[in-house]
C-alpha positions, -999 to 999 in steps of 0.1 A, spaced: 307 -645 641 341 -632 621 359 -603 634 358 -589 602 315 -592 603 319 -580 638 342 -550 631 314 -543 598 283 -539 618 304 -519 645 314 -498 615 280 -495 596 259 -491 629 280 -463 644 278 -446 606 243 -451 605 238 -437 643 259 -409 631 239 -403 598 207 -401 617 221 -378 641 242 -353 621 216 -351 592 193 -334 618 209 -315 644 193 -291 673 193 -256 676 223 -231 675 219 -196 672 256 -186 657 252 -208 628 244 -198 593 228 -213 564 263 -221 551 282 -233 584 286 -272 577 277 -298 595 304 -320 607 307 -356 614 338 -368 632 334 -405 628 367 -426 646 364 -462 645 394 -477 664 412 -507 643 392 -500 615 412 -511 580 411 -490 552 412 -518 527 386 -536 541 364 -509 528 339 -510 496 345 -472 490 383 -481 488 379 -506 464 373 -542 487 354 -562 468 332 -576 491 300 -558 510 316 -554 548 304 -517 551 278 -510 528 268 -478 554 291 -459 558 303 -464 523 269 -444 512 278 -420 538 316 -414 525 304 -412 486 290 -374 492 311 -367 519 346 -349 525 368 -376 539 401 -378 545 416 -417 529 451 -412 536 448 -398 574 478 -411 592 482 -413 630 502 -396 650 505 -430 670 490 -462 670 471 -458 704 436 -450 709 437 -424 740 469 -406 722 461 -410 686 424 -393 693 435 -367 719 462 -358 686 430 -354 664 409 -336 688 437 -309 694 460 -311 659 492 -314 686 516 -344 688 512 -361 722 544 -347 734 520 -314 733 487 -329 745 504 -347 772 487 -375 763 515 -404 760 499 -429 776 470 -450 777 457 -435 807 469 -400 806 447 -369 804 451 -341 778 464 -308 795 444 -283 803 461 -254 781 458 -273 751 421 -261 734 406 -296 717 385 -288 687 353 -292 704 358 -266 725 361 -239 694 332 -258 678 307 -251 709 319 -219 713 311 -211 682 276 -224 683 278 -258 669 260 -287 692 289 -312 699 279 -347 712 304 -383 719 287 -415 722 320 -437 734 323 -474 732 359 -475 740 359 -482 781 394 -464 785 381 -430 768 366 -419 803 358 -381 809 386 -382 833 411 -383 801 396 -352 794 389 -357 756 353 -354 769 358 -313 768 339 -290 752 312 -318 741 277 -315 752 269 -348 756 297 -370 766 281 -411 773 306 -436 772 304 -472 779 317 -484 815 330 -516 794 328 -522 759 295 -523 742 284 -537 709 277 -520 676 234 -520 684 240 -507 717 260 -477 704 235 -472 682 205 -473 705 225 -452 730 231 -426 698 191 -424 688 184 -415 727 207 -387 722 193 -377 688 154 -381 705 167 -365 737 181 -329 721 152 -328 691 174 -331 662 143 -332 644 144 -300 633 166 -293 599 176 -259 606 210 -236 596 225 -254 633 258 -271 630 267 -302 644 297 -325 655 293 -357 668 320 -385 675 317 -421 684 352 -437 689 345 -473 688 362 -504 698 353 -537 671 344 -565 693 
């Protein structure tokens, strides 16, 4: 199989995990009819151009595609770095690394700097990771302020992150469309 088919269905089964999850989140008292629900979606080595909603013309990521046309996205993010650990603890917390203390690979994020799910849960929203990435560990401590933290011990595919995501969704009853808000993040690693 093509890196670029592989990197697709990583892409379109961690959206679609996402969808299913976010669309229908549990129960949070603090929320109102109008608090939004919010979908942190980081797919690690992803390509922008090698998307259909930015123009690629062939159909590599028909999911998350439908998911992007009605949703508030940011197409011109820019990293803070080009490493996973740093550039996500960057985008859980808005600091530079040089604030985070996350510089490295394998370093944790401090303990007085406050990520964004940790305001989130605080303020009622239901916060769940589902982690493919094997270095992304709760001992990095981007795991704080989520609910549910369950990442991989190695690597796992794009159905397997999936599967693990419905369990989550089935597991805390998101069945119920209610005023709750909801984050949920899935950094991934295309195999």
């Amino acid at each position: 199989m093509s890196r670029l088919l592989r990197a697709t269905r990583t892409t379109a089964a961690s959206a679609m995990a996402l969808a299913l999850g976010v669309a229908a989140c549990g129960d949070a008292p603090s929320r109102t009819a109008s608090s939004p629900h919010i979908l942190f979606l980081s797919v690690d080595t992803l390509r922008p151009d090698y998307l259909g909603i930015h123009g690629y013309d062939r159909d590599t990521s028909p999911y998350l595609d439908s998911l992007l046309a009605d949703a508030f996205h940011f197409p011109k993010a820019v990293s803070t770095v080009p490493r996973t650990t740093q550039a996500l603890a960057s985008l859980l917390t808005g600091a530079y690394p040089h604030r985070t203390g996350v510089r490295r690979l394998l370093d944790n994020l401090r303990d007085d700097v406050t990520p964004i799910t940790e305001v989130l849960k605080a303020d009622g929203y239901g916060t769940h990771a589902i982690v493919s990435n094997q270095v992304l560990v709760p001992e990095r401590m981007l795991s704080r302020g989520f609910d549910t933290y369950l990442n991989a011990e190695d690597s796992r595919e794009a159905e397997a992150t999936t599967d693990v995501a419905l369990r989550v969704v089935a597991d805390n009853d998101f069945s119920h469309h209610n005023s709750s808000g909801c984050t949920t993040s899935i950094p991934t690693s295309p195999t």
